[in-house]
PDB file of N, CA, C and O in Angstrom:
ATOM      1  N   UNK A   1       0.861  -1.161   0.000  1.00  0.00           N
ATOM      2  CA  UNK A   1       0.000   0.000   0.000  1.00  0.00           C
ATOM      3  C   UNK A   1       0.908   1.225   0.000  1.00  0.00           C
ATOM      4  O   UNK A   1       1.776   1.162   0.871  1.00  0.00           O
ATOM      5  N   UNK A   2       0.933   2.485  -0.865  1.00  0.00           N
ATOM      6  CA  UNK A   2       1.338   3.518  -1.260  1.00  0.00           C
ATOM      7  C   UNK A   2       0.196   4.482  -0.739  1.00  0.00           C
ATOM      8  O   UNK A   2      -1.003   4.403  -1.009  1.00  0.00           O
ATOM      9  N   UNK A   3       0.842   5.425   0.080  1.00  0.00           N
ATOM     10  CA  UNK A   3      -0.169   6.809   0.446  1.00  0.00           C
ATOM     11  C   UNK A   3       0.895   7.461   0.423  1.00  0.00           C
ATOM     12  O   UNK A   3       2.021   7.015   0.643  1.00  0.00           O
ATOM     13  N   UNK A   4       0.502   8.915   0.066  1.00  0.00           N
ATOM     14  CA  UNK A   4       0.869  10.179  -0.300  1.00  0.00           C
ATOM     15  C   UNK A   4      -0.027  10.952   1.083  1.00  0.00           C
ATOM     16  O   UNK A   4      -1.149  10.701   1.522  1.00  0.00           O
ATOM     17  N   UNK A   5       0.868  11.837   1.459  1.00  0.00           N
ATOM     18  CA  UNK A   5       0.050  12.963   3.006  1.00  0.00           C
ATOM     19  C   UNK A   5       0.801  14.513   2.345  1.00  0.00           C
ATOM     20  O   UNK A   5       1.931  14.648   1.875  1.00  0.00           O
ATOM     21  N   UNK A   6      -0.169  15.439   2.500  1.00  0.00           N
ATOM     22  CA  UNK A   6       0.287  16.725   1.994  1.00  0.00           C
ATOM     23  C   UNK A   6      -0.418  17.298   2.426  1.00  0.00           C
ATOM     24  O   UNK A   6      -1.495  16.748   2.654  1.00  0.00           O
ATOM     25  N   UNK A   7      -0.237  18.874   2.834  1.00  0.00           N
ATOM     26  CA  UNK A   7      -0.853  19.775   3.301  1.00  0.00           C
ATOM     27  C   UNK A   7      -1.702  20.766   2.289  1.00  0.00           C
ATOM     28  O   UNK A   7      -1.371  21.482   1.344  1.00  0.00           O
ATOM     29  N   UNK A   8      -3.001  20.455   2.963  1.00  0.00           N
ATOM     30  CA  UNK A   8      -4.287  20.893   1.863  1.00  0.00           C
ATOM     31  C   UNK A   8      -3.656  22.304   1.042  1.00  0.00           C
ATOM     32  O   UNK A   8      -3.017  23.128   1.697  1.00  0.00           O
ATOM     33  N   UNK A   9      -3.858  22.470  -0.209  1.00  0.00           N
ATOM     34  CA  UNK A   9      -3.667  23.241  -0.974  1.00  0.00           C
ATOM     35  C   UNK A   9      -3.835  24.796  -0.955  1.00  0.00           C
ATOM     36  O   UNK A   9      -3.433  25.579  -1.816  1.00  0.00           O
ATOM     37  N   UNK A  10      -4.532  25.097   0.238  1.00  0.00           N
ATOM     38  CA  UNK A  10      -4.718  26.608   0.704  1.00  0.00           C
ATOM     39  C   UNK A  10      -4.073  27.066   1.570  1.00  0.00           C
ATOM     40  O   UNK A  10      -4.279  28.165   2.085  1.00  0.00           O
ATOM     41  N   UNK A  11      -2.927  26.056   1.951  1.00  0.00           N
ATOM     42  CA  UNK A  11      -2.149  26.790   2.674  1.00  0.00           C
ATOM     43  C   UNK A  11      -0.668  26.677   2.233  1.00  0.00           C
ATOM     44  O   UNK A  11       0.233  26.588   3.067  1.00  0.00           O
ATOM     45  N   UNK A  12      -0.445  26.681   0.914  1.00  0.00           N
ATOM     46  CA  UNK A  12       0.294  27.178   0.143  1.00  0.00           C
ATOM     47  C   UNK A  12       1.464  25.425  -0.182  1.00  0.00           C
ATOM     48  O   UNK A  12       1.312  24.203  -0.175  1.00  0.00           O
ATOM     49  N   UNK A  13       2.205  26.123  -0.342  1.00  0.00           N
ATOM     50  CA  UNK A  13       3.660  24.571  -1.212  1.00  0.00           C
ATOM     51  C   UNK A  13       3.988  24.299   0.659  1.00  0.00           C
ATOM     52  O   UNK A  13       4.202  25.173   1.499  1.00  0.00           O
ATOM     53  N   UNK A  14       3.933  22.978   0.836  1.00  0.00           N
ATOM     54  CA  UNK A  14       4.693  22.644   1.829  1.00  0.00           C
ATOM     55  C   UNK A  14       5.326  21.331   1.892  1.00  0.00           C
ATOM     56  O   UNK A  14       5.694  20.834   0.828  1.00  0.00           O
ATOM     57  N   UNK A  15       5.559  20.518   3.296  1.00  0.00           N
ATOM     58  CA  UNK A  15       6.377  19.392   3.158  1.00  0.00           C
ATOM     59  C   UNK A  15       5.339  18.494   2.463  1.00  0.00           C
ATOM     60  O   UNK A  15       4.208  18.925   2.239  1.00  0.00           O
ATOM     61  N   UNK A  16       5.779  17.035   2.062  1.00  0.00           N
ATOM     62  CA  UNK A  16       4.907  15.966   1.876  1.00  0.00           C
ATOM     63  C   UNK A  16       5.446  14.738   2.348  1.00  0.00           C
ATOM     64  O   UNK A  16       6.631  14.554   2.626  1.00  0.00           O
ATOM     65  N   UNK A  17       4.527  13.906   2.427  1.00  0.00           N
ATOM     66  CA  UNK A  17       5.203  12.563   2.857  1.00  0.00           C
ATOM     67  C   UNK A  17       5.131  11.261   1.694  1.00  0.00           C
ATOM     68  O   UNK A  17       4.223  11.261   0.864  1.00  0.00           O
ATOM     69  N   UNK A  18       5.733  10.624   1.708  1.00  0.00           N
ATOM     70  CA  UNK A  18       5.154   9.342   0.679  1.00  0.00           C
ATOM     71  C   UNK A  18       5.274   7.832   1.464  1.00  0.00           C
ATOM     72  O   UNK A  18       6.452   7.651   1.774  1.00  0.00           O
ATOM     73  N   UNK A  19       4.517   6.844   1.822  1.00  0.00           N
ATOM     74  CA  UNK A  19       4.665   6.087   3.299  1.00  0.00           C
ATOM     75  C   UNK A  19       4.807   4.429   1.949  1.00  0.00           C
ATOM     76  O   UNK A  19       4.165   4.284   0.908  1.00  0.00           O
ATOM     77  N   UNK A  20       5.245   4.037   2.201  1.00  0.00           N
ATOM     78  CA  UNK A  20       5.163   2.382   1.676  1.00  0.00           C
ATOM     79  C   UNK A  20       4.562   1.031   3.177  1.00  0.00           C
ATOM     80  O   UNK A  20       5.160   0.536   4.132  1.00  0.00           O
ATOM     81  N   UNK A  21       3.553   0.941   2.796  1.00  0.00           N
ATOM     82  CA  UNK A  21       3.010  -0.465   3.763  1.00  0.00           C
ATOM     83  C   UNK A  21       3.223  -1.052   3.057  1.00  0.00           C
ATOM     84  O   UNK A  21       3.256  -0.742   1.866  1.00  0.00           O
ATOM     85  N   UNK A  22       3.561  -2.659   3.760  1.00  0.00           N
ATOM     86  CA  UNK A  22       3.718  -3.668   3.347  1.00  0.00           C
ATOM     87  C   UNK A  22       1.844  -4.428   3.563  1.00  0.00           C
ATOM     88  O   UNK A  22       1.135  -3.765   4.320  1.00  0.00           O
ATOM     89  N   UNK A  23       1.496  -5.101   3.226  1.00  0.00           N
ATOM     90  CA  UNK A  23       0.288  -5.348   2.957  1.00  0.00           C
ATOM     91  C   UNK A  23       0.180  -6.612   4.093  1.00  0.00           C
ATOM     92  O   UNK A  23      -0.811  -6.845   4.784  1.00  0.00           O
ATOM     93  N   UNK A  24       1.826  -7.580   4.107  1.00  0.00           N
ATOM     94  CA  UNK A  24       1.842  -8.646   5.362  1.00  0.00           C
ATOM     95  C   UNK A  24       0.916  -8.166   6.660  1.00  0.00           C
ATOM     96  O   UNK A  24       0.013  -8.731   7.277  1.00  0.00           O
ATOM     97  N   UNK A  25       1.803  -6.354   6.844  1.00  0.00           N
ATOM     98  CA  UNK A  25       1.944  -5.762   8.285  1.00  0.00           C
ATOM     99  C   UNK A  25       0.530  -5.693   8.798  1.00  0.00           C
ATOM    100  O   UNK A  25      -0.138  -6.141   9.730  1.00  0.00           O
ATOM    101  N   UNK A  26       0.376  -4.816   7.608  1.00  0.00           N
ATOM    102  CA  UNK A  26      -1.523  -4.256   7.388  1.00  0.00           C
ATOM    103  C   UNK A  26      -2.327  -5.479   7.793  1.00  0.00           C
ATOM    104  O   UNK A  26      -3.136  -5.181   8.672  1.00  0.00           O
ATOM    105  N   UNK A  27      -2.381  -7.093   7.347  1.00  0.00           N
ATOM    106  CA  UNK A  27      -3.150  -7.922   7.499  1.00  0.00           C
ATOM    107  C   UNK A  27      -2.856  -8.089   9.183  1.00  0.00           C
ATOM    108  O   UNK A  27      -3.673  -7.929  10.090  1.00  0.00           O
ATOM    109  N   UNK A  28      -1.733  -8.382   9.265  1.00  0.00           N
ATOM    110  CA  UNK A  28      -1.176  -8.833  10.979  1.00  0.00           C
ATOM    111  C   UNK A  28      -1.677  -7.789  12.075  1.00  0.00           C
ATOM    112  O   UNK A  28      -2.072  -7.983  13.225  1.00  0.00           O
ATOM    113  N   UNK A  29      -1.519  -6.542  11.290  1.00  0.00           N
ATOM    114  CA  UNK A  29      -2.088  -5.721  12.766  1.00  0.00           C
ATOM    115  C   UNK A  29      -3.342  -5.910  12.717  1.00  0.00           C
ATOM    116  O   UNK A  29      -3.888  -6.169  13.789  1.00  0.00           O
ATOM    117  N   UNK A  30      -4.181  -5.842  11.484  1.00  0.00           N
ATOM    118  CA  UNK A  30      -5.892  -5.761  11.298  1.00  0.00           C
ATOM    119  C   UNK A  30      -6.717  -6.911  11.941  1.00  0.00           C
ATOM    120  O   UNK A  30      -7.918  -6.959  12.209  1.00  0.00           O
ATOM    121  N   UNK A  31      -5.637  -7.904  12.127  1.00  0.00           N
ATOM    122  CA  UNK A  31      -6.758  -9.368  12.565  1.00  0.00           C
ATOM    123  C   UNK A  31      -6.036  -9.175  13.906  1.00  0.00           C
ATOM    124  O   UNK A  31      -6.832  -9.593  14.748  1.00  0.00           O
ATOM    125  N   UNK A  32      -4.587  -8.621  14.709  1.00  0.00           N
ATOM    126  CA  UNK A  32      -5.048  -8.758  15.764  1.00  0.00           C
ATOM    127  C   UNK A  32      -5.581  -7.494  16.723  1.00  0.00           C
ATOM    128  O   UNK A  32      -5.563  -7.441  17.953  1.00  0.00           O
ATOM    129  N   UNK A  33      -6.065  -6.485  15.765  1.00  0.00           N
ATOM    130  CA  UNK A  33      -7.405  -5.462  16.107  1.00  0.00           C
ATOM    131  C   UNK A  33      -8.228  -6.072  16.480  1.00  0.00           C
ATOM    132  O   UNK A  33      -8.575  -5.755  17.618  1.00  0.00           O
ATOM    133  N   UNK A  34      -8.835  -6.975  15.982  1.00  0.00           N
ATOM    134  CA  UNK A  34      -9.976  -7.507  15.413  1.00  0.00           C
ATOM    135  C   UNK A  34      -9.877  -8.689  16.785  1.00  0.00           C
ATOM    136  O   UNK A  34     -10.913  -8.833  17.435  1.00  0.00           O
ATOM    137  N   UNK A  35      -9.087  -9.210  17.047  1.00  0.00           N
ATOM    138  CA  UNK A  35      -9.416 -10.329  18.193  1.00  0.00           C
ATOM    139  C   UNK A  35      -9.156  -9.861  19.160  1.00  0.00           C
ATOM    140  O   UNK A  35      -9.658 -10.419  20.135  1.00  0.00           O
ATOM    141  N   UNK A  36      -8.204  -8.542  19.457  1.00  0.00           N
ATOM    142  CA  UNK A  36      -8.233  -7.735  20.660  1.00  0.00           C
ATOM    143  C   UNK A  36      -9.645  -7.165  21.016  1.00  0.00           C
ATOM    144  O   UNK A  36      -9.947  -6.986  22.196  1.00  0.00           O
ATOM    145  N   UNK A  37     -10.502  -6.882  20.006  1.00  0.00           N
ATOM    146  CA  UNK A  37     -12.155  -6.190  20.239  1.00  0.00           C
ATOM    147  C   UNK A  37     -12.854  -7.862  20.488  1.00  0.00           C
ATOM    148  O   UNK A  37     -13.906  -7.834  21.126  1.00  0.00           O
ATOM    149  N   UNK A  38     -12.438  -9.090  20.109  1.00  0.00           N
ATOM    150  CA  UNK A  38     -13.353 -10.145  20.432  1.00  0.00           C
ATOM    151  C   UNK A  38     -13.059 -10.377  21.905  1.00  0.00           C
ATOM    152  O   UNK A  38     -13.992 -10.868  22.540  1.00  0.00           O
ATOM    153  N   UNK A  39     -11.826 -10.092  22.632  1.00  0.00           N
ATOM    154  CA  UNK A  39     -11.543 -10.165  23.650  1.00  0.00           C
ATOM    155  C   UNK A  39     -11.858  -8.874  24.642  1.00  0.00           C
ATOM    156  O   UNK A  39     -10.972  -8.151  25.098  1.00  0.00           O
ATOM    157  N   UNK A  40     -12.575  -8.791  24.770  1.00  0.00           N
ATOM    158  CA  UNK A  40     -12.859  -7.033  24.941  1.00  0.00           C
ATOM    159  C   UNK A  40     -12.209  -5.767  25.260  1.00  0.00           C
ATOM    160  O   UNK A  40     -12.473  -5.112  26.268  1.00  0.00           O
ATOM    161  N   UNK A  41     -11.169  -5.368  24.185  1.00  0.00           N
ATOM    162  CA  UNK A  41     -10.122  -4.597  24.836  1.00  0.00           C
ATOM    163  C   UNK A  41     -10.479  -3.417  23.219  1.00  0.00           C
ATOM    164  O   UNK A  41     -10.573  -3.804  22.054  1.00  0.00           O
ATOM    165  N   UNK A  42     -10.567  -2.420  23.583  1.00  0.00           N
ATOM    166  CA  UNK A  42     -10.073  -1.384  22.292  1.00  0.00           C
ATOM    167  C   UNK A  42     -11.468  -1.057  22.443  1.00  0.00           C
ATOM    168  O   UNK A  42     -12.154  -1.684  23.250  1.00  0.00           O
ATOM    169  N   UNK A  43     -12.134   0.227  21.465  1.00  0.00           N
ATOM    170  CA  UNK A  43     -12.817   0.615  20.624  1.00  0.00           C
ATOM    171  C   UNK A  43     -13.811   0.040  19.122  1.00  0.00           C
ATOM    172  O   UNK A  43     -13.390  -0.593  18.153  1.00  0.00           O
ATOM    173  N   UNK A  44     -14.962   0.448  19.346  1.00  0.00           N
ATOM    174  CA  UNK A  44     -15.552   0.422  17.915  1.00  0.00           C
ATOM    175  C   UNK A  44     -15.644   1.566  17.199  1.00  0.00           C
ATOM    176  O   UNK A  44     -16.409   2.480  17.505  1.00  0.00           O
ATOM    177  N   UNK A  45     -15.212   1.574  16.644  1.00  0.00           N
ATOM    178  CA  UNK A  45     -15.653   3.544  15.874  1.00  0.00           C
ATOM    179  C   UNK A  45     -15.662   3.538  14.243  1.00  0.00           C
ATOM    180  O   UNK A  45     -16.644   2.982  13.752  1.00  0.00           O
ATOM    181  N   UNK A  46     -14.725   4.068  13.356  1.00  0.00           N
ATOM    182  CA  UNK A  46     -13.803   5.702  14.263  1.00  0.00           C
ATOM    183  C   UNK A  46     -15.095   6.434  14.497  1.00  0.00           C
ATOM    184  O   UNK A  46     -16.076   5.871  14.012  1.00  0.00           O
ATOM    185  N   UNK A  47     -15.323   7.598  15.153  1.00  0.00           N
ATOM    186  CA  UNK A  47     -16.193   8.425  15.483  1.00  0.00           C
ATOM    187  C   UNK A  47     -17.079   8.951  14.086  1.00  0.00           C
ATOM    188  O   UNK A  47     -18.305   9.051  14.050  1.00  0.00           O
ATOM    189  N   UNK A  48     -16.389   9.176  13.262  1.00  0.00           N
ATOM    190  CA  UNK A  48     -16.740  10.368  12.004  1.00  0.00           C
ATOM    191  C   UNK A  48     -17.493   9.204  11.323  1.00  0.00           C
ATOM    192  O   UNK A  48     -17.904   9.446  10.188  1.00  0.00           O
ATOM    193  N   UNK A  49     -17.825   7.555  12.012  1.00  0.00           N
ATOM    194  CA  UNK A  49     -18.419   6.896  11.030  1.00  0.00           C
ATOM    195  C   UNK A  49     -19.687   6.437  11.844  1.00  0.00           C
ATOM    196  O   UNK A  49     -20.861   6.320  11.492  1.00  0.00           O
ATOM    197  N   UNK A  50     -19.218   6.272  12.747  1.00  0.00           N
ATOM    198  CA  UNK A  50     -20.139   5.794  14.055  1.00  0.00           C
ATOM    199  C   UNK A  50     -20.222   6.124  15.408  1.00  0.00           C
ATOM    200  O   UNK A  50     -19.246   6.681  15.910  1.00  0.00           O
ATOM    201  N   UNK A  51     -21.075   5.917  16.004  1.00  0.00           N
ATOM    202  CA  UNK A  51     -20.669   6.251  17.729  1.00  0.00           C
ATOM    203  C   UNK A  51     -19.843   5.141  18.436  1.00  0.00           C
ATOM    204  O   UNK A  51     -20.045   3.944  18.236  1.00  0.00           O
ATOM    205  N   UNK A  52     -18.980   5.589  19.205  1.00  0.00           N
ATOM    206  CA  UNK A  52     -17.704   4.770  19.511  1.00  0.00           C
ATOM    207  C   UNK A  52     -18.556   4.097  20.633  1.00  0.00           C
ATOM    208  O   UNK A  52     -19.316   4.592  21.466  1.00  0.00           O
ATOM    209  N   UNK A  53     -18.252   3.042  20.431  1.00  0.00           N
ATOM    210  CA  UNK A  53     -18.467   2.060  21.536  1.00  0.00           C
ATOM    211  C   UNK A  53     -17.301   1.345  22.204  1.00  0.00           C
ATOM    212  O   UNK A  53     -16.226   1.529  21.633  1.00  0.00           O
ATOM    213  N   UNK A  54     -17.282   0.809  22.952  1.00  0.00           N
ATOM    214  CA  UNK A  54     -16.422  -0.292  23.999  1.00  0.00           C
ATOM    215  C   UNK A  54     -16.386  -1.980  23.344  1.00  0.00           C
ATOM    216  O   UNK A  54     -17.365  -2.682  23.092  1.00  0.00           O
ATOM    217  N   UNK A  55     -14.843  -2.347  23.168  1.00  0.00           N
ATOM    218  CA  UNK A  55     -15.337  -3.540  22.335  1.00  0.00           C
ATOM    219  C   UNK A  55     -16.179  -4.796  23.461  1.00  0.00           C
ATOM    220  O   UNK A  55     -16.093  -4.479  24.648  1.00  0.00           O
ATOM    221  N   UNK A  56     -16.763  -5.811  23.249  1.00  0.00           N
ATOM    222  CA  UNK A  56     -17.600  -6.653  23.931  1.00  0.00           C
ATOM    223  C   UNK A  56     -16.857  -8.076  24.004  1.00  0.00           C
ATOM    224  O   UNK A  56     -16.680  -8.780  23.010  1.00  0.00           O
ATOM    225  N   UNK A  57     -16.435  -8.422  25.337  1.00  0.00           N
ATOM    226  CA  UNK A  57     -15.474  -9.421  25.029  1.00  0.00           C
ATOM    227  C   UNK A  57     -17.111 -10.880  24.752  1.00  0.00           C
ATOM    228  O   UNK A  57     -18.233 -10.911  25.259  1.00  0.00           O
ATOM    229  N   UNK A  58     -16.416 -11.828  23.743  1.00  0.00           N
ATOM    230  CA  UNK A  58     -17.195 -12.777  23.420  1.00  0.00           C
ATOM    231  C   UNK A  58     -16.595 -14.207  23.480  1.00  0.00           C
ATOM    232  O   UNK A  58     -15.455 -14.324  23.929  1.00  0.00           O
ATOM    233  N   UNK A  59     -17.267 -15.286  23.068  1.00  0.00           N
ATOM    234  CA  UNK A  59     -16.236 -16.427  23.113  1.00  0.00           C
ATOM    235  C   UNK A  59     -16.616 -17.288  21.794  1.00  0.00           C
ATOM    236  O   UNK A  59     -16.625 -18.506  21.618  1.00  0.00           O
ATOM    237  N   UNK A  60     -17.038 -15.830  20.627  1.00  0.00           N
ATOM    238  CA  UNK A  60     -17.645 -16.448  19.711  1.00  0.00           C
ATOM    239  C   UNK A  60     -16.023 -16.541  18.565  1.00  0.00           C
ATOM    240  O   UNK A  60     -14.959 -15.966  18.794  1.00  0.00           O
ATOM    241  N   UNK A  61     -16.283 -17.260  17.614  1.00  0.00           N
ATOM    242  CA  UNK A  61     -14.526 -17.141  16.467  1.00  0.00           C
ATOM    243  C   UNK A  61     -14.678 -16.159  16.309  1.00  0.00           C
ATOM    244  O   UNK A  61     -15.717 -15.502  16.380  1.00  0.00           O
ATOM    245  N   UNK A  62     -13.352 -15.782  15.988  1.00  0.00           N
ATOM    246  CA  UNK A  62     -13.107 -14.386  15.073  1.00  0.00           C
ATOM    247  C   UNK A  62     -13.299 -14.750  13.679  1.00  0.00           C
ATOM    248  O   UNK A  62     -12.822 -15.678  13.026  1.00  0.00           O
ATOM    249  N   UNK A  63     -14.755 -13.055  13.110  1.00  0.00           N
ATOM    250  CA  UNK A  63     -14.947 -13.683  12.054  1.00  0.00           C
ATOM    251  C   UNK A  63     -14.736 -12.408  11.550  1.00  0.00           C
ATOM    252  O   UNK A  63     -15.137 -11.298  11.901  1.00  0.00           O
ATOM    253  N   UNK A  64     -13.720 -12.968  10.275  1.00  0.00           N
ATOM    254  CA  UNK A  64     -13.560 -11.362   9.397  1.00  0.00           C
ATOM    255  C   UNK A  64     -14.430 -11.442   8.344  1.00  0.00           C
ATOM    256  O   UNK A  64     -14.222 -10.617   7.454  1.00  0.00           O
ATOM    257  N   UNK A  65     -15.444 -12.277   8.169  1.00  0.00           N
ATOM    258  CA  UNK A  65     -16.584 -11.893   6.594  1.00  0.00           C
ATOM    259  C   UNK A  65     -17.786 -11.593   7.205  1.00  0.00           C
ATOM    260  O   UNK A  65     -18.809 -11.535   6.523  1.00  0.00           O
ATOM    261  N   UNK A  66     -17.809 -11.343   8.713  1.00  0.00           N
ATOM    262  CA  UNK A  66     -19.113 -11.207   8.912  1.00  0.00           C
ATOM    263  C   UNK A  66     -20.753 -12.147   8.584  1.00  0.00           C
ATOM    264  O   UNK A  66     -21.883 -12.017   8.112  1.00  0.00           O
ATOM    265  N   UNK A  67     -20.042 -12.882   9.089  1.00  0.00           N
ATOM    266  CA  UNK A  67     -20.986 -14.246   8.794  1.00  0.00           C
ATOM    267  C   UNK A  67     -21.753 -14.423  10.050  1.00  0.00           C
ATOM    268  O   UNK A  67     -22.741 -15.144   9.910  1.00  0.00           O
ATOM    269  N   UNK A  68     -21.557 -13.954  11.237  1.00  0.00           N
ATOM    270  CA  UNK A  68     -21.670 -14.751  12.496  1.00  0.00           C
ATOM    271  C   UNK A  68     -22.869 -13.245  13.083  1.00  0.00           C
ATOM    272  O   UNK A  68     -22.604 -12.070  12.828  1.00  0.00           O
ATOM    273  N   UNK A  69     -24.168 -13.714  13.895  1.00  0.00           N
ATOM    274  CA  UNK A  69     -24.596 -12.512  14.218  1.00  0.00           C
ATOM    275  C   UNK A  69     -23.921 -11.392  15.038  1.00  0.00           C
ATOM    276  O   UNK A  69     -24.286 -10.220  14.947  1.00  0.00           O
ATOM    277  N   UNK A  70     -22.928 -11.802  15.839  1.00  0.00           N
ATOM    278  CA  UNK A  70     -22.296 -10.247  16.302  1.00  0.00           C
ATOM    279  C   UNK A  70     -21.941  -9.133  15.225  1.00  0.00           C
ATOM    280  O   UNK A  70     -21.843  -7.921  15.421  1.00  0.00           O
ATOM    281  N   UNK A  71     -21.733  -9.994  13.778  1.00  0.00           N
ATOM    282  CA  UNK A  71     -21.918  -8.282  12.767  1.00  0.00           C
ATOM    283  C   UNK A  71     -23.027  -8.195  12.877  1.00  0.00           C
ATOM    284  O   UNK A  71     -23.180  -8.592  11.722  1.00  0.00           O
ATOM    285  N   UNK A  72     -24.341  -7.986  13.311  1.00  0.00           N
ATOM    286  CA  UNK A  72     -25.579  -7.824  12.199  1.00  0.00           C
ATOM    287  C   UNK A  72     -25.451  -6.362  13.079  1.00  0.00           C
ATOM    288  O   UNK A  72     -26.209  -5.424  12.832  1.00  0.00           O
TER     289      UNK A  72
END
């Protein structure tokens, strides 16, 4: 994964960044997000999408397709 960060255009020429993820890292941190909230530790959010909640520890699998009713 390639992202580019720059400072919005109205406030004139400034620094920029250019970041390289590895896509391994991205998967490894994302699933153990994801079983840290099955275990009840972290956040649901981000805010600007939803109201943040408290994750709910469960003793159901970790499911990343959303198959299982704790997505519904």
């Amino acid at each position: 994964l390639v992202v580019s960060f720059s400072p919005d255009f109205s406030s004139g020429p400034g620094l920029s960044s250019l970041c390289v993820y590895h896509m391994e890292n991205i998967d490894k941190v994302f699933a153990e997000t994801v079983q840290n909230c099955y275990d009840g530790q972290g956040k649901v959010g981000p805010a600007h999408y939803e109201t943040v909640r408290t994750c709910m520890r469960t003793s159901e699998p970790v499911d990343l397709c959303a198959n299982t009713a704790l997505s519904q």
